[in-house]
N, C-alpha and C positions, 0 to 999 in steps of 0.2 A: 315624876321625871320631868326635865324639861321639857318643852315645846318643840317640837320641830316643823319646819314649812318645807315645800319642796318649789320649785320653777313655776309653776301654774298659778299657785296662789300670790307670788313673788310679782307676778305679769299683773294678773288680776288687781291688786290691793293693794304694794308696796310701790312697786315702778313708777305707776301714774304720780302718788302722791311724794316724791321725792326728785321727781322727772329725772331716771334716770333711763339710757339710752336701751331700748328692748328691743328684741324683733316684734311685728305683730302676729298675733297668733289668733288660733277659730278654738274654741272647746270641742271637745268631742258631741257632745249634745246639741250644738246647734242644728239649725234649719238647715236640709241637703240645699238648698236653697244658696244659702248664706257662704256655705263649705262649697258649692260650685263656683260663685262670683267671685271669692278671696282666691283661689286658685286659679281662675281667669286671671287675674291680677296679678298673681305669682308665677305666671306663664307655665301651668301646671303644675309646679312643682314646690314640695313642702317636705318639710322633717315633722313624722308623725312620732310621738312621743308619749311613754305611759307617766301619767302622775301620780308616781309611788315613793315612797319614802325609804330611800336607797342607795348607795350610790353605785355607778358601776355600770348605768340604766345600759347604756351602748354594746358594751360587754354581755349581758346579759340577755341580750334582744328587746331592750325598751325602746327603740331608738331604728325608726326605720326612714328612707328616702322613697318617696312616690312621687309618681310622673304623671300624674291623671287623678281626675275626678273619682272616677272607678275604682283605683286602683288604693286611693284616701280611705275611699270608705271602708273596705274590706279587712286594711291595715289596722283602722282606727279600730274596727271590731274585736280583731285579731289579738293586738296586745290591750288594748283597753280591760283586758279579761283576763291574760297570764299573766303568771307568779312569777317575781323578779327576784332573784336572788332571795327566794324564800318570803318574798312580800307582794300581797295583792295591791295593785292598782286602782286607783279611786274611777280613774277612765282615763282615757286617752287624748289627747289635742293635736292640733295641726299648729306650724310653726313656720313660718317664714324663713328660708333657706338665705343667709347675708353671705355674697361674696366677699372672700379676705386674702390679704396678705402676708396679716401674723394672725396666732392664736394666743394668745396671754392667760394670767394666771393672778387671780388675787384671794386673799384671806385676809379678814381679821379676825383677831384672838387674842386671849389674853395672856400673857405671858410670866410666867411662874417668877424666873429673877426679882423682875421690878413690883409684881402685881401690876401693871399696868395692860393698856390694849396696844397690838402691835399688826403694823402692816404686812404684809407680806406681798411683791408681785414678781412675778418671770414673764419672761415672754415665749416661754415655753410651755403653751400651758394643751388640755387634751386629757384624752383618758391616762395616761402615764405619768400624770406631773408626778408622785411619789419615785418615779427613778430618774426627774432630772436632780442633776448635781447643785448643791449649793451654790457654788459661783456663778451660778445661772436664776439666783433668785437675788432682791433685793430685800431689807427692810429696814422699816424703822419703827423705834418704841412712839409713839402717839401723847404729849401732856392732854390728860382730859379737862384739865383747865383752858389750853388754847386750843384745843383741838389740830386737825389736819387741814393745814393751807394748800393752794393750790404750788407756791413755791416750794416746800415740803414734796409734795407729789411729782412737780417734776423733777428735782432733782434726783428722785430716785431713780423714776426713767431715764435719765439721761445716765444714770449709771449702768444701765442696759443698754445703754445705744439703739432707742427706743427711734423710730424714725423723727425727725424733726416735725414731720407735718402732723406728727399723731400725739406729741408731747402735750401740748396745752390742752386740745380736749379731751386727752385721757386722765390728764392727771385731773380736769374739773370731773370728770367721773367717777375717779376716786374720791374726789372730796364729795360729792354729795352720797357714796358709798356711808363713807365715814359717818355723815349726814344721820342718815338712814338708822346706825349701826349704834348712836347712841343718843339717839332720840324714842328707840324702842325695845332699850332695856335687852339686847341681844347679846348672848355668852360668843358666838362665832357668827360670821358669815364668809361664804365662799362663791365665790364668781370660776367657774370653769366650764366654757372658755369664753372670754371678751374676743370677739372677732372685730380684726382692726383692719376696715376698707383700704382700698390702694389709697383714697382721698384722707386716709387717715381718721376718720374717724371709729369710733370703739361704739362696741352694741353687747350688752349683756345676753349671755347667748345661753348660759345654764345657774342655775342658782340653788343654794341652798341654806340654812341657817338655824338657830337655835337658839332660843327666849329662855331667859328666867321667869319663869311663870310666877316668880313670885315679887319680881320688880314691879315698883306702881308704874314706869313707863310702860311696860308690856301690857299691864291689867288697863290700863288706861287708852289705850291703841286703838281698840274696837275692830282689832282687826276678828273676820271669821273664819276661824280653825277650820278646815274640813274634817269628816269624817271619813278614815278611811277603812275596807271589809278589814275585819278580825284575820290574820293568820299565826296565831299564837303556835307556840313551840309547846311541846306537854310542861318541856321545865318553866317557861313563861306562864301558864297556868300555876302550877303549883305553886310557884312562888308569888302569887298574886295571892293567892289564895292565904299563902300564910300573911304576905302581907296583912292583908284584911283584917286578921284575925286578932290581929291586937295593935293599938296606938304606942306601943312604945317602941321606938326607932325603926327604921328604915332601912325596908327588902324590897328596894324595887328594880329590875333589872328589865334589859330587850335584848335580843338571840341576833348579834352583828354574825353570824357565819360564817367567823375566823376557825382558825384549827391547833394555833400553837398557843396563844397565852392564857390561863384562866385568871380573871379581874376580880379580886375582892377589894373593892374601891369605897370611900371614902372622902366624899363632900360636895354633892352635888353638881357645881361647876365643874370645879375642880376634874370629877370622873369624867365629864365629856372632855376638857383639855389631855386627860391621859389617855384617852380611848381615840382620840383623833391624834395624840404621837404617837399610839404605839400601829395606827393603822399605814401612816405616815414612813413611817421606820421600817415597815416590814413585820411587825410581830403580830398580823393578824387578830385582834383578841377576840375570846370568843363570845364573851356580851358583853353588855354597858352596863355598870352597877352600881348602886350609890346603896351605902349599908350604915349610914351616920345616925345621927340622933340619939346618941348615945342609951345605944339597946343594950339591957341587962343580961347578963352571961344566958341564962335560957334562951332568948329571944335570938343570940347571934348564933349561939350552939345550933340550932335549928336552921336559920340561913343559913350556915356554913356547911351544913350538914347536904343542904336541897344540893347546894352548886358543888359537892363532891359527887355526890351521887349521878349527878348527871352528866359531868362533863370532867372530874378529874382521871379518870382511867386513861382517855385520849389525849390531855396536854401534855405539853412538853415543858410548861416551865408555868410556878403558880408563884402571878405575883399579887403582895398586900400591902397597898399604897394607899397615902391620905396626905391632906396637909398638916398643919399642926391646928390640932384640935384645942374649943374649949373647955367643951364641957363632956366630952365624950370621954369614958375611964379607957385608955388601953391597956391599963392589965387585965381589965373584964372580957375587951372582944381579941386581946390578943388569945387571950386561955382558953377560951370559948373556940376559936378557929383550930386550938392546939390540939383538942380535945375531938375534934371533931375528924381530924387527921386522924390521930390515933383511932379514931374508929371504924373510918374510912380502913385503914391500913389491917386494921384485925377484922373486919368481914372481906376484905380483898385481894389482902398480901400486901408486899411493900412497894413503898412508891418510888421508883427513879427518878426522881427528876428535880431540878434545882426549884430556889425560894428567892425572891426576892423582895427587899422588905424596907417601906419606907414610910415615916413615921413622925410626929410628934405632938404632943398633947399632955395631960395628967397621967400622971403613974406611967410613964412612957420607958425607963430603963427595969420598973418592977415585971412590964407585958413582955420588955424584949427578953427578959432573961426567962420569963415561963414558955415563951415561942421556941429560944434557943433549944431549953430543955430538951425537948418534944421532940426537934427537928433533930440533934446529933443522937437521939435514940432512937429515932427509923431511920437515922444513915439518910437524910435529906442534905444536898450540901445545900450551903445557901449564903446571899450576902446579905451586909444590915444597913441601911442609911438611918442617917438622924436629922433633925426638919431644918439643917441647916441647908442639906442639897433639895433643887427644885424637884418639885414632883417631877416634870418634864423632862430631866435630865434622867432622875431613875427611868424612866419611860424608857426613854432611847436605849439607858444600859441597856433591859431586860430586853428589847426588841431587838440588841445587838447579839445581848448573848443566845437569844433562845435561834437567830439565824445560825448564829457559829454551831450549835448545836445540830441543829438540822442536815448543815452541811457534813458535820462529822457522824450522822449517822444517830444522836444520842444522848443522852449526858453522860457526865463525867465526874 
């Protein structure tokens, strides 16, 4: 699976060497020593914060305000050890509290239309950026031949009506963002929130991101992964397990603690840019899955099989998404997924609930017509895209429709 970092390690390794604007922050481990002085300095007060890989931390109680030395430490104990949204915490840190005026919003990612990397910022940024409104975000597509100028960057902000005093160095923030983001071989990164001082200046205030671990910029980095405790899910075991068990294509997935979409996803990158629109979108999904490598009909029958078992009884809408493949057969893992239904549905009864299906690669209209099959013979309704629409646009449908679903009670 990808790489992932979280805000600590971000502070720690990446910040320095890219100088981009941070608060300063004490680790949970340091000297009570050290954690008294930075506090003195802080005029007491600090945002203590667990280092978990999650997002949500504030909602969740990762994310506390302390007024005291005393009052640090106990914190730091406190969440440095609870389970966040179903994930333990590596420890906890202290963080320097930046007075602001705005809260902003940025991403980059790659974007399905062009293949290319693309900006994204608002100035609405905070635990809810998924319910601000479009017209409240900027972007632009990125040439990775010229990369992101500083004039590129302010124009955007000024399409926000971004304060004047805060334009030129937020937008050299972004560009050493940018910097950052493709000098180390990273699939996404996300700033929420850039706090932006009355004096206009921008301080990355939360961070997070995800590597190709198999790009030589990543491998070449040196940066040091942490280790974080094990809270595996039983289906995250299991499926590891089968993983292991044989080298021919890829069952790897992680337990995101959504409730309505089940992902059988298809291409590595690709799976985390659908799993970050469909979380985006509102369709919750309930892991992150990458099932490519073009696995023979046994090997997918059996993954398809793990992630009915465990999680189809509860979705509300199962979608089977990929870019277009090269080498991967889809009549083998469409029939393989078909088949696996059909089993699912005769040890459990019949399945309500819509399909959504996006697709292309070899044998791709011989898979869709064995899916079809399968599907109008359990009374599944469903739609079909072909690899001319972007993964990310299915995304959004399926996140639109499985809401409308919700709201009416059901499928249909």
């Amino acid at each position: 699976m990808p790489a992932e970092i979280a805000e600590l390690t971000f502070l720690e390794q990446l910040a320095p060497r890219f100088r981009l604007p941070v608060p300063e922050h004490v680790p949970g481990d340091a000297a009570p020593e050290e954690l008294r002085e930075t506090l003195e300095r802080w005029h007491g007060e600090a945002l203590i914060k667990s280092d978990v890989l999650t997002g949500k931390r504030g909602k969740g109680g990762g994310i506390r305000r302390v007024a005291d030395f005393i009052e640090a430490q106990r914190v730091i104990k406190q969440i440095g050890s609870a389970e966040i949204n179903g994930r333990l915490p590596r420890q906890a840190y202290a963080v320097q509290i930046i007075p602001a005026e705005i809260e902003a919003y940025s991403a980059i990612t790659y974007d399905s239309c062009s293949l290319g990397p693309m900006l994204t910022v608002s100035l609405s940024g905070g635990m809810d950026i998924e319910e601000v409104p479009d017209e409240q975000k900027a972007r632009v597509l990125i040439n990775v031949f010229q990369g992101l100028d500083a004039y590129q960057a302010s124009s955007l902000l000024e399409q926000l009506d971004c304060p004047k005093n805060a334009v030129s160095p937020f937008a050299r923030a972004l560009v050493s963002l940018w910097d950052m983001f493709q000098s180390t071989g990273m699939q996404m990164c996300e700033v929420n929130p850039w706090r932006i001082t009355g004096a206009g200046e921008p301080v990355a205030c939360d961070f997070k991101a995800v590597f190709d671990d198999a790009n030589y910029k990543f491998k070449n980095l040196g940066l040091d992964l942490p280790s974080y405790p094990a809270a595996h899910s039983t289906f995250e075991d299991e499926m590891a397990a089968w993983s292991a068990s044989s080298h021919q294509g890829q069952a790897h997935v992680s337990d995101l603690d959504g409730e309505l979409i089940l992902p059988i996803l298809f291409g590595g990158g690709a799976s985390t840019i659908v799993c970050e629109t469909l979380q985006n979108a509102g369709g919750s999904p309930i892991f992150l899955s990458d099932f490519g490598g073009n696995p023979p009909y046994e090997r997918m029958l059996g993954t398809a099989r793990i992630c009915f078992e465990h999680h189809l009884g509860a979705a509300k809408l199962l979608l089977i998404l990929g870019g277009k493949a090269n080498n991967t057969l889809i009549d083998v893992t469409f029939r393989a997924i078909a088949d696996a239904l059909v089993q699912f549905a005769e040890d459990n009864g019949p399945v309500n609930i819509p399909v959504v299906v996006g697709r292309g690669g070899p044998h791709l209209v011989k898979g869709l017509l064995a899916l079809r099959n399968v599907l109008e013979a359990l009374q599944m309704p469903y739609v079909m895209f072909g690899p001319n629409t972007p993964v990310t646009l299915v995304a959004e449908y399926a996140a639109s429709l499985v809401s409308a679903l919700v709201e009416n009670g059901g499928a249909r």
